[in-house]
DOKOL-603038 format. One record per residue (C-alpha): residue number from 1; residue in three letters; x, y, z. Coordinates in steps of 0.02 Angstrom, whole numbers, plus 50000, padded with zeros to 5 digits. Layout:
<sites>
[site NUM, "ALA", [X, Y, Z]]
...
</sites>
This chain:
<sites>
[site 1, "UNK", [50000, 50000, 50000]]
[site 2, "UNK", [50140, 50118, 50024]]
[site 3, "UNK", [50205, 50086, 49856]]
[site 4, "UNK", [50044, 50129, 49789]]
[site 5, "UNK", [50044, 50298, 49911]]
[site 6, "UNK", [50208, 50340, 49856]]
[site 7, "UNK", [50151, 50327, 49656]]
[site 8, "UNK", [50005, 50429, 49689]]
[site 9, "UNK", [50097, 50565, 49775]]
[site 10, "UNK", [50211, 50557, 49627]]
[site 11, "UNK", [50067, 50609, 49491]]
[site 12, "UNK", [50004, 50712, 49618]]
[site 13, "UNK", [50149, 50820, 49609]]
[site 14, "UNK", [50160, 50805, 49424]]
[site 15, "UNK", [50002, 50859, 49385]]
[site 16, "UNK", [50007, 50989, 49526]]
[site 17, "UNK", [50158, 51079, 49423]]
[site 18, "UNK", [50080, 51082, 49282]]
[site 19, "UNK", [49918, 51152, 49322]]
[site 20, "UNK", [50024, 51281, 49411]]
[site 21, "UNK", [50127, 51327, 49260]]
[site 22, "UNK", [49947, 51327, 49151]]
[site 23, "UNK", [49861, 51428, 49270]]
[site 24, "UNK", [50024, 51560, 49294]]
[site 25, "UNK", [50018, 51553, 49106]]
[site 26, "UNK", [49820, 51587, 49069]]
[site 27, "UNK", [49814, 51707, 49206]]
[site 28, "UNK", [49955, 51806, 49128]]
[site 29, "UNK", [49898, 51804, 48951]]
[site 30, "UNK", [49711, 51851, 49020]]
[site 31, "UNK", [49782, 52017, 49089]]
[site 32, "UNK", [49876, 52048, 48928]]
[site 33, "UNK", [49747, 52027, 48819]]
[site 34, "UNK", [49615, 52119, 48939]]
[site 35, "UNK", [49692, 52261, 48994]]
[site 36, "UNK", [49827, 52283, 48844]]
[site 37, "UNK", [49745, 52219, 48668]]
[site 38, "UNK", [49585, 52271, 48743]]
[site 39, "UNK", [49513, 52087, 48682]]
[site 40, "UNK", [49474, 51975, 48851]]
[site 41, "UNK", [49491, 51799, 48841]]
[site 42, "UNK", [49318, 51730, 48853]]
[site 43, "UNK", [49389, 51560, 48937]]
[site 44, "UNK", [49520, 51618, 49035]]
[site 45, "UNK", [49406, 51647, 49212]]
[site 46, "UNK", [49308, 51453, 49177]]
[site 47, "UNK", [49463, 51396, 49148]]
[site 48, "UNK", [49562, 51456, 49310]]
[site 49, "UNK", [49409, 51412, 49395]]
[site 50, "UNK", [49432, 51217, 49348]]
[site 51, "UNK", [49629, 51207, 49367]]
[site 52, "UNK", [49583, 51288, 49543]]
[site 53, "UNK", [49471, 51145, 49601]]
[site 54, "UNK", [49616, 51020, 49550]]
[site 55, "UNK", [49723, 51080, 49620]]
[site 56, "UNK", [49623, 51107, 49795]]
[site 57, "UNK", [49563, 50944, 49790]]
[site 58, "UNK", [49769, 50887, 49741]]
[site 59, "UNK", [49821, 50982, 49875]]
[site 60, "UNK", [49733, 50929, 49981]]
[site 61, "UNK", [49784, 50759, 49959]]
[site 62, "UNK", [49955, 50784, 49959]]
[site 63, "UNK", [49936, 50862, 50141]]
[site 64, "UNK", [49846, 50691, 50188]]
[site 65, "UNK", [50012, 50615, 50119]]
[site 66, "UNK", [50117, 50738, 50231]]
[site 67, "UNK", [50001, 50759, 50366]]
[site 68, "UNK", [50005, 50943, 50359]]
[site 69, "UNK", [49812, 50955, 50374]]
[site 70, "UNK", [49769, 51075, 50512]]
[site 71, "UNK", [49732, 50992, 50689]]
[site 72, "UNK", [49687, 51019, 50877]]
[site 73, "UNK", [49809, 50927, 50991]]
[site 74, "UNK", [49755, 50996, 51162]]
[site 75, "UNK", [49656, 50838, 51180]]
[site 76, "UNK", [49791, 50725, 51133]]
[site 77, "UNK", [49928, 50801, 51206]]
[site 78, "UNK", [49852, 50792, 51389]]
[site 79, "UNK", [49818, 50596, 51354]]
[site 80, "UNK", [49943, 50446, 51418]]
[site 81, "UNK", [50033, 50365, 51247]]
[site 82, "UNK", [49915, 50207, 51274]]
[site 83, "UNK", [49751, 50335, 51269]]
[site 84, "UNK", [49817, 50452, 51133]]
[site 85, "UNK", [49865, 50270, 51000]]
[site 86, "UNK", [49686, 50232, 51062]]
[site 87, "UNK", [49633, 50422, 51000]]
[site 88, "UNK", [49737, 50396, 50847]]
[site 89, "UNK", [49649, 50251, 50766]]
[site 90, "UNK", [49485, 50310, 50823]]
[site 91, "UNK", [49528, 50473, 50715]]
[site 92, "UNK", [49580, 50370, 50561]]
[site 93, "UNK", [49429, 50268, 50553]]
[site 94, "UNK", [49339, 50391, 50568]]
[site 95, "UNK", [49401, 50491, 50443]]
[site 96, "UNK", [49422, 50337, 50331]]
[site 97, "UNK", [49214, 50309, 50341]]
[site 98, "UNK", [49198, 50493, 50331]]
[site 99, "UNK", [49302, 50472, 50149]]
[site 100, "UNK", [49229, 50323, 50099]]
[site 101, "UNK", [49039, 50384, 50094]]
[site 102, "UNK", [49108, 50574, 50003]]
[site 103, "UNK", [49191, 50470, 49888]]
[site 104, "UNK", [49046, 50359, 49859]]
[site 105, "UNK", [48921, 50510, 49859]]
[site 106, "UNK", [49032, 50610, 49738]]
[site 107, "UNK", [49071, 50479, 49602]]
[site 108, "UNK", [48870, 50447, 49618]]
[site 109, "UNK", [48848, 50630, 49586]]
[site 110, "UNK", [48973, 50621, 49427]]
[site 111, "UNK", [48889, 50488, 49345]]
[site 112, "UNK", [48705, 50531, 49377]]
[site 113, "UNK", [48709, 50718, 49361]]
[site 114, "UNK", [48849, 50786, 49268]]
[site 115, "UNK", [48786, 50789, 49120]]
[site 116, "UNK", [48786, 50996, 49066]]
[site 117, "UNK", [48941, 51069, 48953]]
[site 118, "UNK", [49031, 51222, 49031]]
[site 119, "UNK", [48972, 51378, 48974]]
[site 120, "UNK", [49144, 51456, 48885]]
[site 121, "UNK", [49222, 51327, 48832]]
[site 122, "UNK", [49086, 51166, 48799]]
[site 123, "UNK", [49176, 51051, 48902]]
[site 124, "UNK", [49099, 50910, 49002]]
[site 125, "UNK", [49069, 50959, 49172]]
[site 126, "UNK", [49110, 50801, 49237]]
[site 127, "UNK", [49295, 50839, 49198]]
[site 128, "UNK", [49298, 50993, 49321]]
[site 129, "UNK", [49187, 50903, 49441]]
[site 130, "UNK", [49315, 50750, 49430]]
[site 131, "UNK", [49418, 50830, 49533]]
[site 132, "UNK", [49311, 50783, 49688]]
[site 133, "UNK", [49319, 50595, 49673]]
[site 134, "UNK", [49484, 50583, 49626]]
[site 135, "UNK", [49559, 50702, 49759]]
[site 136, "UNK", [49454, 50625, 49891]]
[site 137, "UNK", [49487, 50439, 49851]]
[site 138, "UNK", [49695, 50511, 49838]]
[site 139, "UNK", [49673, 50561, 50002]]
[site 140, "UNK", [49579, 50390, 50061]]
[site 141, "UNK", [49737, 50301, 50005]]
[site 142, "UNK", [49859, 50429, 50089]]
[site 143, "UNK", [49761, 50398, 50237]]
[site 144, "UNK", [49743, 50211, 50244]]
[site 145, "UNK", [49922, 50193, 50216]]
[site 146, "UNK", [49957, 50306, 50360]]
[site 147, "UNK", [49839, 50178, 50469]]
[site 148, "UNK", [49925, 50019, 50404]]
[site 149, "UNK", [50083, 50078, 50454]]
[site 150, "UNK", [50016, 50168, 50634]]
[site 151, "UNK", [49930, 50009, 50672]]
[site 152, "UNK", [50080, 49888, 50633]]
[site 153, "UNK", [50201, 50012, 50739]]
[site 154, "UNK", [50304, 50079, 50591]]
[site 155, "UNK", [50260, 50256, 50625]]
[site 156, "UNK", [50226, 50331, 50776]]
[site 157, "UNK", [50117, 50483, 50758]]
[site 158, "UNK", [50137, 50638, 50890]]
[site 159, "UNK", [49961, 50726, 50818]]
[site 160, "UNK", [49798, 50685, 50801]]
[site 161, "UNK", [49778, 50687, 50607]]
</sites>
């Protein structure tokens, strides 16, 4: 499973740069063409808007990968090392179920009701909308490779994730 979390956080970062680089790039052209040809890019705002959610949704995943979400430890850090393990796998299954029915709900969602085009650039919305399902069930693998190794003792975790 960690070879699998590894490869993931591998395209992750991948795709991350270039949607960067894109979205540096279409900004940048946007504002010359707006403000200095006088011509705005009709696709340049739906555009950003869909590398955005990516790359949110890619982010986000990658801070499951190096736990960097935000957290409140006061709890946990007043608990004995036996009570805060206990804490610690309560938190990852619950976060695990919590995943598990988003990522059911939102590939549900993609296939039953993502049917429309965009409205600049006739995409399918279910390209954009992708994002959701494929961020979240990143972030279910970062996550249940995290609990393999906590539970086996290969990592020992200071935070509450």
């Amino acid at each position: 499973m960690n070879q699998i979390s590894k490869f993931i956080e591998k395209i992750e970062k991948f795709v991350s740069i270039i949607l960067i680089a894109a979205l540096t790039f279409i900004l940048f052209l946007a504002v010359i063409y707006r403000y200095f040809l006088n011509s705005p890019l009709f696709w340049a705002n739906e555009i950003s808007i869909f590398i955005m959610a990516w790359l949110t949704f890619l982010g986000g995943s990658l801070s499951f990968k190096y736990k960097s979400q935000a957290s409140i430890t006061f709890l946990s850090n007043s608990l004995s090392t036996k009570n805060k393990r206990i804490l610690n796998i309560i938190t990852h299954i619950i976060m695990l179920v919590f995943l598990a029915i988003l990522i059911y709900v939102s590939y549900y969602w993609i296939f039953n009701f993502s049917h429309s085009k965009s409205s600049a650039l006739r995409i399918p919305m279910w390209i954009p909308y992708l994002s959701v399902p494929v961020g979240l069930s990143f972030m279910f693998i970062h996550l249940f490779t995290h609990f393999i190794q906590y539970i086996r003792g290969k990592e020992i975790e200071e935070n509450t994730i």
